[in-house]
C-alpha positions in Angstrom: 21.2 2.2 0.4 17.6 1.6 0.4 17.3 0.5 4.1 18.3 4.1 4.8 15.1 5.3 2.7 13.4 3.1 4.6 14.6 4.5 7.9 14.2 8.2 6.6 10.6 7.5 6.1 9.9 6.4 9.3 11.5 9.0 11.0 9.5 11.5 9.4 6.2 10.0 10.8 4.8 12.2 13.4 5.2 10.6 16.4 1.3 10.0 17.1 1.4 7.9 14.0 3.9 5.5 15.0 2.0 5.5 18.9 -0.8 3.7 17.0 -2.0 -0.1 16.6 -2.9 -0.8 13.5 -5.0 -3.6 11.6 -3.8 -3.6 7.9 -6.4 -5.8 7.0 -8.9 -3.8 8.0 -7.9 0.0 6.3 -10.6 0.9 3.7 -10.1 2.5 0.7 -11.8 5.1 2.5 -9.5 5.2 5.6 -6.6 5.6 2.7 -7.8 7.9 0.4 -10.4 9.8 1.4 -9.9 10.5 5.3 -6.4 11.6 5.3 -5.6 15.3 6.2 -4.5 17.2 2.3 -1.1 18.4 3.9 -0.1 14.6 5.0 -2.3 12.5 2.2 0.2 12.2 -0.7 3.0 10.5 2.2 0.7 8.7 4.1 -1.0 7.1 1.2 2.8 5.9 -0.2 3.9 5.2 3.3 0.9 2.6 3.8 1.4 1.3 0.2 5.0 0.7 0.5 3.8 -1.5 3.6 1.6 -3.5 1.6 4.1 -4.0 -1.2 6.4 -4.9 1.6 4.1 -7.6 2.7 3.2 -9.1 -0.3 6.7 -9.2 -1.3 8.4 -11.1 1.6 4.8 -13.2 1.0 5.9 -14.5 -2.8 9.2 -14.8 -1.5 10.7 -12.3 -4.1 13.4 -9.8 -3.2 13.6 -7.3 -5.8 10.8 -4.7 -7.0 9.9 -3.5 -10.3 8.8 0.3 -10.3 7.2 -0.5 -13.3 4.7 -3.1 -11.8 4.6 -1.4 -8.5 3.3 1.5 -10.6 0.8 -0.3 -12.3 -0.4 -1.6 -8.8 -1.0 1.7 -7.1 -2.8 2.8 -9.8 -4.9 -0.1 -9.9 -5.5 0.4 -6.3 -6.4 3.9 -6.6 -8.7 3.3 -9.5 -10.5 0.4 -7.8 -10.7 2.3 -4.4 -12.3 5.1 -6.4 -15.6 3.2 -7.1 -15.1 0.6 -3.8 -14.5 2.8 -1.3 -15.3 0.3 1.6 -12.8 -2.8 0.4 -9.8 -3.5 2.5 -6.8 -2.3 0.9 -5.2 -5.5 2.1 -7.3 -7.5 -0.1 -7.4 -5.0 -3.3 -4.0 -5.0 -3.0 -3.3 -8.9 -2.6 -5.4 -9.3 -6.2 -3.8 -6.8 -8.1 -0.4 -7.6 -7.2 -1.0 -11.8 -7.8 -2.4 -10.4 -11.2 0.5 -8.0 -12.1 3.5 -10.1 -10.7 2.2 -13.7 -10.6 0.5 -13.5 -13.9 -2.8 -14.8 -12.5 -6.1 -12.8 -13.4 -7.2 -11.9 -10.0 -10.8 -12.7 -8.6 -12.8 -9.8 -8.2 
């Protein structure tokens, strides 16, 4: 069932989204939160977050995801992003999901 959420999401992309290369590792916390149109923030901001929790995921080898922690993560991010606004989300998003999953205090 969820690869079909998946696929719904993508679908909905506008199509000059999809058209584009993108680094990962190189979106700011500006980029995310601050530059996206109001209309299309709330989705894109999820959309690219899902990613990252996708990554870092296959990345720790584990298969299953806890809303609970995956809540505590975006928050993080969006908290930390607040006052950092030119980090990579790749990299916020790396520490706070080692410390929230992995149990290690990340390095900030």
């Amino acid at each position: 069932m969820l690869r079909y959420v998946h696929f719904a999401a993508v679908v909905a992309v506008p199509a000059y989204v999809l058209a584009a290369d993108i680094d990962m590792t190189r979106m700011t916390c500006q980029s995310l939160f601050f530059e996206q149109p109001p209309e299309s923030k709330a989705f894109i901001t999820a959309i690219n977050l899902q990613w990252f929790s996708g990554y870092y995921h296959g990345e720790a080898g584990l298969t299953s995801i806890d809303a609970e922690k995956q809540q505590k993560i975006a928050a993080s991010v969006g908290q930390h992003c607040g006052l950092h606004r030119q980090d990579k989300v790749f990299d916020v998003y790396g520490r706070f999901f080692r410390e929230i999953y992995q149990g290690r205090r990340a390095n900030r």
